[in-house]
N, C-alpha and C positions, 0 to 999 in steps of 0.2 A: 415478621417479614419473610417472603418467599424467596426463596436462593434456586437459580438457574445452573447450579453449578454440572447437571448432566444436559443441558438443554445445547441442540448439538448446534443449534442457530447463532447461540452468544455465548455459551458456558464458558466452552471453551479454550476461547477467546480474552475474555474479560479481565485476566491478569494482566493478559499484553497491554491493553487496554489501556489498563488505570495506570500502568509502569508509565507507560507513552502519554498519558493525560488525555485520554481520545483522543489524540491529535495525529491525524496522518505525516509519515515522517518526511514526506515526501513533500506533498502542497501545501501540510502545516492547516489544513480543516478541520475543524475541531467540531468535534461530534457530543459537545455539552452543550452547544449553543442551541440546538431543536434534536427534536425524536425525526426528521426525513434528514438530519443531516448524520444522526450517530447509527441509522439506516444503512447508510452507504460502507458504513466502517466495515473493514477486513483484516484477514491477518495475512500478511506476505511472508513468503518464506525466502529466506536469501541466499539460501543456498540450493543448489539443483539438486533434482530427484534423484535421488542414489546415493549423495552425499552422505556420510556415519553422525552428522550434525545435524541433518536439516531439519528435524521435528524437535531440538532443543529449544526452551523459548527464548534463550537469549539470541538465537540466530531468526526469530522471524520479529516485529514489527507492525504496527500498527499501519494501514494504508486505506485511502479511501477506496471501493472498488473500482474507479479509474486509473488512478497512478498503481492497484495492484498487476493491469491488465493493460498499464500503457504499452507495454512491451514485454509481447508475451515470447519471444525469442531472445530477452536479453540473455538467457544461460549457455545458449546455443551459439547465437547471432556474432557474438561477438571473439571468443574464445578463450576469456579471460581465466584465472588460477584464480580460484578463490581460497586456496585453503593459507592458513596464516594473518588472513586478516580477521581484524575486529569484527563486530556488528556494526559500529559505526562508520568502518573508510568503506564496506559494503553497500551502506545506506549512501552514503557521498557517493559513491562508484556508479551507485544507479540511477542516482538524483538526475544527473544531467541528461541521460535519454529519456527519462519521465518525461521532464520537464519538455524536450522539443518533440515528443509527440503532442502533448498539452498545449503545446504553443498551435501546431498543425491542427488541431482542432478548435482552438481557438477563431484562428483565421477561417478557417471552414464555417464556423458559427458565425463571427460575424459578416461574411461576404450569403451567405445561404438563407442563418434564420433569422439575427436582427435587420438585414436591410429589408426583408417579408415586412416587419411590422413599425417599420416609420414610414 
């Protein structure tokens, strides 16, 4: 069997990965069910650049490349203290702006691209 583990696409990645069950922590898409859906899979990092953490694996997560880039200003944007939390009230902290840009494109989608095709 051929191991990836310098392969700068997925190597690097794939601990987070299996830890997270390919599952985005965010919309919870799970990237074992097809190869266009474990495509999408990314690693988010949850702490801002410059942070003494932020390239630890326990501080980044599995995310699909949408919910990694629903909001690319959330480090900035907001002005939150991230230091002392977990990985997890992190992952919860961001869940809920994921999720309403998600929603805003949702709605976009269906008023734009499914009323196109009924």
């Amino acid at each position: 069997m051929t191991t990836y583990t310098d392969d700068s696409l997925r190597g690097y990645g794939h601990r987070i990965y299996e830890r997270d069950n390919f599952t985005c922590r965010y919309c919870g898409v799970d990237g074992r069910t097809s190869f266009d859906v474990w495509l999408t899979l990314s690693v988010d990092h949850l702490l801002p650049k410059g942070h003494p953490l932020r390239d630890e694996e326990e501080f980044m997560v599995t995310a699909c490349k949408f919910c990694n880039t629903a909001d690319n200003h959330y480090f900035t944007k907001y002005g939150f203290s991230f230091d002392g939390m977990t990985p997890d009230e992190l992952v919860e902290r961001r869940r809920k702006y994921v999720h309403a840009v998600r929603q805003q494109y949702c709605a976009f989608w269906e008023e734009n691209v499914k009323a196109i095709s009924q």
